[in-house]
C-alpha positions, 0 to 999 in steps of 0.5 A, spaced: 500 500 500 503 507 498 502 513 502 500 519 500 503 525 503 497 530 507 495 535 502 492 542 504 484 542 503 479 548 502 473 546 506 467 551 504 461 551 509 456 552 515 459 553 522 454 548 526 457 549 532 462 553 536 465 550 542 471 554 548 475 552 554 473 558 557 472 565 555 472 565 548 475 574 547 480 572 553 487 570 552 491 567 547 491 560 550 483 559 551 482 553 545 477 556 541 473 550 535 467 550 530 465 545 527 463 547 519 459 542 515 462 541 509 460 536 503 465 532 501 465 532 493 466 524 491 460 521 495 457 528 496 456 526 503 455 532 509 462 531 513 463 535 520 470 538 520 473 540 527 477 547 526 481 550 531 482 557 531 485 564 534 480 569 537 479 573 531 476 568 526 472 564 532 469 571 533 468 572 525 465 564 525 461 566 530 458 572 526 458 566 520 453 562 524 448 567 526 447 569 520 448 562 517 453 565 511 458 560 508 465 560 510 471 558 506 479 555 510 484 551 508 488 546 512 490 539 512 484 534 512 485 528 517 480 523 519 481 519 526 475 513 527 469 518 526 472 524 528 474 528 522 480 535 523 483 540 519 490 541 522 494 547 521 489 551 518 489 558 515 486 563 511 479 563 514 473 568 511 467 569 510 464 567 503 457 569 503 452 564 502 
């Protein structure tokens, strides 16, 4: 069996759910994530992704899930029994809807 390198993957969808260890606007070792739902192109199947984030994208992904808009961010998909993440992620935005 050959292994392939991780590759960066762009992930487009909805913020469902938004989680923090502790005041989400405090310090920089606060853990901040969302789960965006994203719908995996080959089988066409919704998949929830968990994303870490720093505090200004969770504020922005919050405002993404109050007004139910799209948003878009690039990171390295892994998958772990059930539980999908995407590590390393950059450039999160907002897209619209």
């Amino acid at each position: 069996m050959r292994r392939t390198e991780p590759q960066e993957t762009i992930i487009k969808g909805r913020v469902t759910d938004l989680s923090a260890s502790d005041n989400p606007l405090g310090g920089t070792d606060i853990r901040r994530s969302v789960i965006i739902k994203w719908t995996y192109r080959p089988n066409g199947r919704p998949i929830k992704i968990i994303v870490l984030l720093d505090k200004n994208d969770y504020v922005a992904a919050s405002d993404a899930h109050l007004n139910w808009t799209t948003v878009e961010v690039t990171g390295i998909l892994q998958r772990a029994g059930n539980i999908w993440k995407l590590a390393k992620p950059h450039s999160f935005k907002i897209i619209g809807n």
